[in-house]
Phi, psi and omega in degrees: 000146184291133158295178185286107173273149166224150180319311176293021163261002196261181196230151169306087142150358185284141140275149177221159171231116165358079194265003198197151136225137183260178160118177204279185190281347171284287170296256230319325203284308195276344144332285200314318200257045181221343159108050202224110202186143169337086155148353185287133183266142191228197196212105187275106189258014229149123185083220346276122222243205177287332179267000182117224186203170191220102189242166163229130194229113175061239200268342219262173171205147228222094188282089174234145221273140156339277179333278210289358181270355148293359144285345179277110181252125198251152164232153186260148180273149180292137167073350193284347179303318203324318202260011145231054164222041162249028183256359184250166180276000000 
């Protein structure tokens, strides 16, 4: 079994799909409605550093705070990172 990753474990450019989101009824409600839910696949386009992260979920991108991208526990897909680490050294 994989251990557990949270977005702020991904690297600048991994796709993840989305396996948990913790936290009271409040963060889950608003996860739900920014489209961020069990099965979503998402794209890290920015960070993820101390200050959060900048993901893209479906066509949107999505600016979230340290605090709440460690509550999103994520697997990461295999290979989907691949076409953009090939312009780097």
């Amino acid at each position: 079994m994989n251990p557990s990753l949270f977005v702020g474990d991904l690297k600048l450019g991994d796709s993840a799909r989305v396996r948990d989101v913790t936290g009271g009824k409040g963060m889950l409600q608003r996860m739900r409605m920014l489209g961020i839910r069990r099965g979503t696949d998402i794209r890290v386009v920015h960070g993820p550093g101390k200050r959060g992260a900048v993901l893209q979920v479906g066509g949107a991108r999505l600016a979230l705070g340290w605090g709440v991208i460690q509550r999103i526990e994520v697997e990461v897909l295999p290979g989907a990172d691949s076409r953009n680490t090939g312009g780097q050294a």
